[in-house]
C-alpha positions as CSV (number, residue, x, y, z in Angstrom):
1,X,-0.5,-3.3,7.3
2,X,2.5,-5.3,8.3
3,X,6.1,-4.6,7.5
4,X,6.5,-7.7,4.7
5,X,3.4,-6.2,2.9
6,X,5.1,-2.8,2.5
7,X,8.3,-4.1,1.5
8,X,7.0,-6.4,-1.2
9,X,5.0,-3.1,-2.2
10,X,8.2,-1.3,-2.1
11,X,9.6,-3.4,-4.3
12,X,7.0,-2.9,-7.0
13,X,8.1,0.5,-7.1
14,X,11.0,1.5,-6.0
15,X,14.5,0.6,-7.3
16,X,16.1,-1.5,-4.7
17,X,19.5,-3.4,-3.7
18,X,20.9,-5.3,-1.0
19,X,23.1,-4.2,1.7
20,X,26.1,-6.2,2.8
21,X,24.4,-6.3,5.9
22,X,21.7,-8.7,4.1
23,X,18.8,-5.4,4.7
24,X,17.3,-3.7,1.5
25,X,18.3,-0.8,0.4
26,X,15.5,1.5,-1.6
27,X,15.5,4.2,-3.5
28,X,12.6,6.4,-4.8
29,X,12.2,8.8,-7.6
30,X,9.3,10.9,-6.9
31,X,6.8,9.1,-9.8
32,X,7.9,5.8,-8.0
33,X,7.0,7.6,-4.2
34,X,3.7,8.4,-5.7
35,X,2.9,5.3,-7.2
36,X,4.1,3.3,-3.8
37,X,1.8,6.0,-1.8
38,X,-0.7,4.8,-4.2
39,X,-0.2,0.7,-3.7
40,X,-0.3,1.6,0.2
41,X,-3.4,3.9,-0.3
42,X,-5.3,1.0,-2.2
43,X,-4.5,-1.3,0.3
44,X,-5.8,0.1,3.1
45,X,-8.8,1.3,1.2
46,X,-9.3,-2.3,0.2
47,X,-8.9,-3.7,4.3
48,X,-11.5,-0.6,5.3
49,X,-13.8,-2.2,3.1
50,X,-13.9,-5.7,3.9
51,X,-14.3,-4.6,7.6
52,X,-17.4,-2.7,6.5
53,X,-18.5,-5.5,4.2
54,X,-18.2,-7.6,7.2
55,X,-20.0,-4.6,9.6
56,X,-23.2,-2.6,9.5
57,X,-21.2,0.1,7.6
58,X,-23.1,-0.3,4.2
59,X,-23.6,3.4,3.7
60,X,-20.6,4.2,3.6
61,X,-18.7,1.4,1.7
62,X,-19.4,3.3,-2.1
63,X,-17.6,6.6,-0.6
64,X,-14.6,4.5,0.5
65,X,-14.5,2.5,-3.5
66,X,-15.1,6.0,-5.1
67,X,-12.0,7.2,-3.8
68,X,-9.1,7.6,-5.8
């Protein structure tokens, strides 16, 4: 996952300003930390599968979607 992806994620969730320095500046309440751990989570469940779609790993595809 790159960098931009989690920030735009981040931002979903999390309350957020700007710096001076121009960098973001985030801050979490811990319903927002678990619904970012959730974003993240989904999307790396979601890349596991399309390399598997793309792969011999058939089998094991459902376990990954059942996940929650």
């Amino acid at each position: 996952m790159k960098l931009d992806e989690l920030e735009k994620m981040a931002q979903q969730t999390a309350a957020f300003g700007v710096h001076p320095s121009g960098e973001y500046i985030y801050s979490f309440y811990i319903e927002q930390l678990q619904a970012f751990a959730k974003l993240v989570a989904e999307h790396e469940r979601n890349e596991i599968i399309e390399i598997l779609d793309a792969s011999t790993g058939y089998v094991q595809m459902d376990l990954i979607r059942e996940r929650t």
